[in-house]
C-alpha positions in Angstrom: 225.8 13.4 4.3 225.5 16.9 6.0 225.7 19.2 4.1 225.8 23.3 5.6 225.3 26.3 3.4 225.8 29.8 3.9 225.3 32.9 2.0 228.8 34.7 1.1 227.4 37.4 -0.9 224.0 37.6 -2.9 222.8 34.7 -4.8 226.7 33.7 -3.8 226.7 30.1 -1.5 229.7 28.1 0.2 228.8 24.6 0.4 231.0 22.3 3.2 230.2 19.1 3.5 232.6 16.3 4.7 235.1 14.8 2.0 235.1 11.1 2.3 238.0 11.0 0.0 240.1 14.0 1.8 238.6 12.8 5.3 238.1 16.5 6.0 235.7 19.5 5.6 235.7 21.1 2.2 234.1 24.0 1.6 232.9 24.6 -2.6 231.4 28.4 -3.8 228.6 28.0 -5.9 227.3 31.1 -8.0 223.4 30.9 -8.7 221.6 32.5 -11.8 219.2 34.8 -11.0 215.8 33.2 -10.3 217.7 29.9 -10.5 214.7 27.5 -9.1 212.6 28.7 -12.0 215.1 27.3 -14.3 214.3 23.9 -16.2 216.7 21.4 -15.5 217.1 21.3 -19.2 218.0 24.9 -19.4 220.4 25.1 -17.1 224.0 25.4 -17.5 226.8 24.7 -15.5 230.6 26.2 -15.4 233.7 24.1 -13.4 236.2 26.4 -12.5 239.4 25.5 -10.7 241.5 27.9 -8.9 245.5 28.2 -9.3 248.3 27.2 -7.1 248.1 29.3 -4.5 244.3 30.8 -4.5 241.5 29.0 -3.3 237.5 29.1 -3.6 237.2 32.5 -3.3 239.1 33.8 -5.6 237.4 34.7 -8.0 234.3 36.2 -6.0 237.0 38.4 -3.8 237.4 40.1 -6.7 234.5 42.8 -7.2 234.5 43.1 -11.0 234.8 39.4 -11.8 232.3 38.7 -9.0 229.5 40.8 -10.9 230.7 39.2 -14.2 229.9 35.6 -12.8 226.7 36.8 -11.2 225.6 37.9 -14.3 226.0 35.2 -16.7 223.3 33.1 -16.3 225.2 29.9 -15.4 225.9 28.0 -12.3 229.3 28.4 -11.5 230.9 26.0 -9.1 234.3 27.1 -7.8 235.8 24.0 -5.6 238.9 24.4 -3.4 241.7 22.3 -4.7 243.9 23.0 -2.4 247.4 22.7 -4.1 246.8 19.3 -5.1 246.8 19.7 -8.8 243.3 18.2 -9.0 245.4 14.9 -9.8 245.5 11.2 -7.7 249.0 12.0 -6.5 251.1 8.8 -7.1 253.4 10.1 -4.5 251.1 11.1 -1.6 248.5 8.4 -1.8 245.9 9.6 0.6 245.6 13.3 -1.6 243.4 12.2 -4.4 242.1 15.5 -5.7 240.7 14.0 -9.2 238.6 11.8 -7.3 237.4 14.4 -4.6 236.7 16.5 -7.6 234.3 14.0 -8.8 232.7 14.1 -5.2 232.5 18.0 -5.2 230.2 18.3 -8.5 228.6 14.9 -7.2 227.3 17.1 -3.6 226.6 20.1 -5.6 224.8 18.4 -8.4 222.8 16.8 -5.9 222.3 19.6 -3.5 221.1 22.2 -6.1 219.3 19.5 -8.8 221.4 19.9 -11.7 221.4 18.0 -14.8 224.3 15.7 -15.4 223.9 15.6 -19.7 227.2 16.4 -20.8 225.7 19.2 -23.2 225.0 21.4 -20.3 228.5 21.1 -18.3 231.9 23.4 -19.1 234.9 23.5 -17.5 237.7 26.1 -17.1 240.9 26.8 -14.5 243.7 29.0 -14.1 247.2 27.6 -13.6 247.5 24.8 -11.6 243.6 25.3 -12.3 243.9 25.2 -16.0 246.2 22.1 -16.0 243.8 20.6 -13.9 240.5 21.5 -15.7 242.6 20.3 -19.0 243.5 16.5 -17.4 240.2 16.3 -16.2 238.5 17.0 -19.0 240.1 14.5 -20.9 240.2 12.2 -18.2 236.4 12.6 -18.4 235.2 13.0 -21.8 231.7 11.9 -21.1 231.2 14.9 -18.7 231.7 18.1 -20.6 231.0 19.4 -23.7 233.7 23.2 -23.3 236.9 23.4 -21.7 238.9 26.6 -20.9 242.3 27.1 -19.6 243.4 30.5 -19.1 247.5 31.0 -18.6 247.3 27.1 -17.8 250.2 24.5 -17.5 249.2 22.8 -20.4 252.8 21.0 -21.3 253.7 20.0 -17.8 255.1 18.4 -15.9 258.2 17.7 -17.8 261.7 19.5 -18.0 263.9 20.7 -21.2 261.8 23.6 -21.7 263.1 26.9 -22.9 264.9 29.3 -20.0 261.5 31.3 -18.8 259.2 28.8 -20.4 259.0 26.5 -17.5 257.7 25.6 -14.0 259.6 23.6 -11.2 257.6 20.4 -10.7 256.4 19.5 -7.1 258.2 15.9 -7.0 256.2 15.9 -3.4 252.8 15.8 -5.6 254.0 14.1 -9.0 256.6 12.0 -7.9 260.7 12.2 -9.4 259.1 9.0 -12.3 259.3 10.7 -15.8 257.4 7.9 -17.2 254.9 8.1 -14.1 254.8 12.1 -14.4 254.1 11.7 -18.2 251.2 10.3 -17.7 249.5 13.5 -16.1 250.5 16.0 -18.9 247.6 16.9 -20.5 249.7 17.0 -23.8 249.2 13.3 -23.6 245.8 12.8 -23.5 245.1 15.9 -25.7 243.2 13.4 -28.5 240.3 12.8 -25.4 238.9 15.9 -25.9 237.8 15.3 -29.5 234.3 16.5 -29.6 234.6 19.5 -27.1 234.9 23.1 -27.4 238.6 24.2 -26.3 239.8 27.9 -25.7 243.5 28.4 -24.4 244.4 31.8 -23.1 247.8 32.7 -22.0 249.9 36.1 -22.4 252.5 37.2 -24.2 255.1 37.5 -21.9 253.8 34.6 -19.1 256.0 31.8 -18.8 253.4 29.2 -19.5 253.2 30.4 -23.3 255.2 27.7 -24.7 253.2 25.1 -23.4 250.5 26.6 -24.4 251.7 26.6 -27.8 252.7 23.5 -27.6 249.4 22.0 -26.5 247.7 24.2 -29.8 249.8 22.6 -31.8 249.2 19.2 -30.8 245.5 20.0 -31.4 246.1 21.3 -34.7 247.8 18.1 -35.3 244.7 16.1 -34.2 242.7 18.2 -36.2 240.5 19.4 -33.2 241.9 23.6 -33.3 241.0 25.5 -30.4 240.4 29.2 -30.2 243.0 30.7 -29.2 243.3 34.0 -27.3 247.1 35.5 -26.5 246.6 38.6 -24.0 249.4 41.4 -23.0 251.1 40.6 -19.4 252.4 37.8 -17.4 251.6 35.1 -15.3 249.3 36.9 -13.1 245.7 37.0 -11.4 245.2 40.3 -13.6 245.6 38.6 -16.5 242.9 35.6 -15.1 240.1 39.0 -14.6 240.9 39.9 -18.2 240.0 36.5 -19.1 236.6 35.3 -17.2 234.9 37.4 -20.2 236.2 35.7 -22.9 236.0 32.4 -21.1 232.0 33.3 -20.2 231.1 34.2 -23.6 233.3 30.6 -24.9 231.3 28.9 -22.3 227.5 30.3 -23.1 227.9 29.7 -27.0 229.7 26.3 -26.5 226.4 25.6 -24.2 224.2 27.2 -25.7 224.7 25.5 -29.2 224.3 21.9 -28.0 
């Protein structure tokens, strides 16, 4: 596989390489630790994050603050673009199988940068669409993580009779019009697979996502697996996200750091 890399910004590389799941050219960020080929492969540590509906790879680095903030925290951060395929094998639109490309993503960058693959070392966060997506694929993938974040993530979706505010129109052209086939993609549902990981949720107070949010706390609680929880002032927006990469890099280091 050819695989090109260029420099976006110090210590900052896109990776594109050729999707043979997509059949196109896919481009990933990868953020590098300082004086990252002196790292043991047993010391290093790796962070998923997956971009909302709307936003793409470079997100997160486009923004100046958040970009030092990722630079700085001594992980490898892979940022892959999802496109706005929900990181999900669509039942509807068979050729866009975005869980599977995932796979293929940290599969080229594992490879191309000699990371470990022990569970203990790997994390996993998103925002949004993102945070549904690093949810589902957490538990759809027990054995590969050991720390999952969502931040202002759709963690009770997709599904309807939510409350007026609390909700999000699902893309029937991505999860189909099935409820019982659209069921089987709420992370609610699969919410017992992450027993054994660490879980932070953060969503704000007034952000229409906070009700499944709550929801998906409570189902924890229920399985006796509580997250920590972090409820921050403000809406469903990218500002909110910035406020939250702290929180979700400190999560991420001690969750790694204490395996």
């Amino acid at each position: 596989m050819k695989i090109e890399t260029e420099e976006l910004f110090p210590r900052i590389l896109g990776v594109t390489f050729f999707s043979r799941n997509l059949k196109q050219r896919k481009r990933a960020v990868v953020v590098l630790p300082e004086h990252w080929q002196q790292i043991k492969p047993e010391k290093r540590r790796m962070l998923v994050i997956l971009h909302g509906r709307g936003r793409h790879e470079l997100s997160l680095i486009e923004d100046k603050a958040v970009r030092k903030q990722l630079l700085d925290s001594g992980l490898f951060v892979i940022l892959p673009d999802g496109d706005d395929g929900w990181y999900i094998n669509s039942p509807v639109r068979k050729s866009d199988v975005y869980e599977t490309y995932l796979e293929e993503v940290l599969a080229v960058v594992t490879q191309e940068f000699q990371l470990p693959t022990a569970r203990q070392q790997w994390a996993i966060a998103g925002w949004s669409m993102g945070g549904f997506g690093c949810v589902n694929f957490a538990a759809r993938h027990p054995d590969r993580f050991i720390a999952v974040s969502s931040m202002i993530g759709l963690l009770d979706f997709p599904r309807t009779g939510l409350p007026k505010g609390q909700s999000y129109r699902v893309p029937t052209a991505r999860f189909g019009s099935d409820e019982a086939v659209r069921k089987q993609f709420n992370p609610i549902e699969r919410a017992e697979k992450l027993k054994g990981m660490s879980v932070l949720i953060i969503t704000a107070d007034k952000a229409f996502d906070r009700t499944m949010n709550e929801h998906f706390r409570e189902r924890l609680i229920e399985l006796k697996q509580p997250p920590e929880w972090i409820m921050l002032k403000g809406r469903h927006t990218f500002s909110v996200v910035s406020e939250a990469i702290p929180h979700v890099l400190e999560f991420t280091k001690q969750a790694l750091q204490s395996k």
